[in-house]
N, C-alpha and C positions, 0 to 999 in steps of 0.2 A: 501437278495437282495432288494435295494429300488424299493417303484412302481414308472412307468411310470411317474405318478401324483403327487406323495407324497411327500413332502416337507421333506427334512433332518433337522440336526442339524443347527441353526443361529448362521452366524458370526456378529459381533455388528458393528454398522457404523465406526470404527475407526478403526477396521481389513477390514473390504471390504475398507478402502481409500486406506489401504497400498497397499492392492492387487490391487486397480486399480492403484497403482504408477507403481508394478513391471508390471504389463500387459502394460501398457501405453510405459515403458520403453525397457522391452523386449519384442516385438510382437513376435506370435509362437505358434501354437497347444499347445506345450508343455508347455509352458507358462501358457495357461488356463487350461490345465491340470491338473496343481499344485492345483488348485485354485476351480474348478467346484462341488466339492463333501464336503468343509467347509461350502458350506452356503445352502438358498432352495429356494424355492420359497417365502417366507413371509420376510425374509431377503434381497431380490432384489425387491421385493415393496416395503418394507421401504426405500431404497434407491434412488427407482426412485420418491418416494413421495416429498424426498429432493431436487431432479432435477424439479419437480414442483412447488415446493412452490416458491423455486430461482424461476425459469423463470416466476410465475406467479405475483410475484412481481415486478421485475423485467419488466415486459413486461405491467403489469398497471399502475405501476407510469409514464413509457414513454410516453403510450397512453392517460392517464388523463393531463398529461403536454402538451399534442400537438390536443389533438382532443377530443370531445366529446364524445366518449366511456368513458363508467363508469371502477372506478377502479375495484368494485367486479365484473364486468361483465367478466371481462379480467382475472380478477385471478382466478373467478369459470370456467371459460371456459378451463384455461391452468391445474389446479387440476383433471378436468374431461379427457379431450385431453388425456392428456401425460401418465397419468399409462392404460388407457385405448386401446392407440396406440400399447404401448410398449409391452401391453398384444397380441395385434391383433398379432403385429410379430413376437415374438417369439412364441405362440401358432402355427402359420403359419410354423414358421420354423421347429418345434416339426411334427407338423402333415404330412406335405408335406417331410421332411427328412425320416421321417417312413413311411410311407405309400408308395411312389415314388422310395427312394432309399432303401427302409429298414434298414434305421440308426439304430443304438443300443442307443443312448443317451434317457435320461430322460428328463422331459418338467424343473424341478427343477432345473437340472443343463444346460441346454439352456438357462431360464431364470435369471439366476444368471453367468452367464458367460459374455452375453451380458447388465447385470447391472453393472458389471465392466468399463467398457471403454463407454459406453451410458451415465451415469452421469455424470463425471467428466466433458468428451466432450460437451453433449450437456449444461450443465452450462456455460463452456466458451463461448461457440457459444451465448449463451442468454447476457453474458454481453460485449462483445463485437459485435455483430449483431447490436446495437443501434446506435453506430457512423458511422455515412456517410462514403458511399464508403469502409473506411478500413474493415467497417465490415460486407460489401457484402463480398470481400474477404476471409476473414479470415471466415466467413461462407462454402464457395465454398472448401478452402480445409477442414476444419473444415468436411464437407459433405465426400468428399473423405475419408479420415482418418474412419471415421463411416462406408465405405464400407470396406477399408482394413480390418476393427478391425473385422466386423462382418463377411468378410471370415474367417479369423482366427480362428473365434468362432465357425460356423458351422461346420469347420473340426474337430475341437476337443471335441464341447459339445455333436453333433450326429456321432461320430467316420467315417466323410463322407469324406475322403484323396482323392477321385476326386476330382479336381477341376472344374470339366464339372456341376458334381451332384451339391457343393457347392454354384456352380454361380445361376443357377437356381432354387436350394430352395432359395435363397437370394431374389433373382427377385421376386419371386410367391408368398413368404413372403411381398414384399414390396407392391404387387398391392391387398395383403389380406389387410393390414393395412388402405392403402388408401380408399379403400371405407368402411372401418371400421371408420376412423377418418370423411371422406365427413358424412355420414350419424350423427353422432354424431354431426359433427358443424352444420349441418342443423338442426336439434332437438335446439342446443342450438340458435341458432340465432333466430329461431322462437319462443324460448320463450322471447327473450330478445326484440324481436320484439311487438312481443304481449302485454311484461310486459307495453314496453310504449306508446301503442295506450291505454291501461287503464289507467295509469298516466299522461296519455297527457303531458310527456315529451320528 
């Protein structure tokens, strides 16, 4: 039996895209089902590392073309955010699913269930988010989509077929995150802050 913790066998980035095609394609417990026990935890950090490097590229060149944020500021800031967020929540959803409802899943395969359908998505949402208006939109559902998917996922990665339980480690997951992420962009803006009251730029 794998532990709670412990990271299985890794699928390589070119089997998790596939898997995030059929997951994307077919939504469905059973779905992720398929899917939650080829890969582990080391596996779905490498893959959200690729959702950051995208968005943080992505999201410094826009901000260095339009405004006086620096580009490594912006791209050290989205490297740190984003696997760090991604940790907050699904750690949240492991903890709060076991503890609360007393789910059966493992933290490996919660975090590899929701690194399926979290990449791909939030990629898109990073390069279309940057054009006016369509990509407030396309964000907004883009946002929804990321709650269906992650229903999905909590029903199947912590064996939780409530939907009352699911809803609510979702939630409790998502206001772990948030002040995981607020305290983190406070840390980095105060040093970005400070780097240039010393550089007097």
């Amino acid at each position: 039996m794998r532990s709670p913790v412990t990271s299985g066998p890794e699928s390589s980035v070119q089997d998790m895209f596939a898997q995030s095609v059929a997951v994307l394609s077919r939504p469905g417990p059973a779905t992720f089902e398929r899917f939650e026990r080829r890969g582990g935890l080391t596996g779905a950090l490498i893959y959200v590392m690729i959702a950051a490097v995208v968005s943080g590229v992505i999201a410094a060149l826009f901000s260095f073309l339009h405004s006086d944020v620096t580009f490594f500021g912006q791209l050290f800031g989205r490297l740190i955010t984003i696997p760090l967020g991604f940790l907050a929540f699904t750690g949240g959803v492991y903890l709060i699913g076991r503890t609360l409802f007393r789910g059966t899943g493992t933290y490996p395969e919660v975090a590899y269930s929701f690194a399926l359908f979290y990449v791909p998505l939030s990629i898109v949402s990073t390069r279309i988010g940057i054009i006016p208006i369509l990509g407030w939109l396309a964000m907004f559902v883009i946002g929804l989509a990321m709650i269906y998917f992650g229903f999905l996922a909590v029903q199947s990665s912590m064996n939780l077929r409530d939907q009352t339980q699911a809803i609510v480690t979702l939630v409790l997951a998502w206001i772990a995150q948030m002040v995981v992420v607020g305290m983190i962009g406070t840390v980095i803006t105060g040093i970005f802050l400070a780097g240039r009251a010393v550089t007097g730029n």
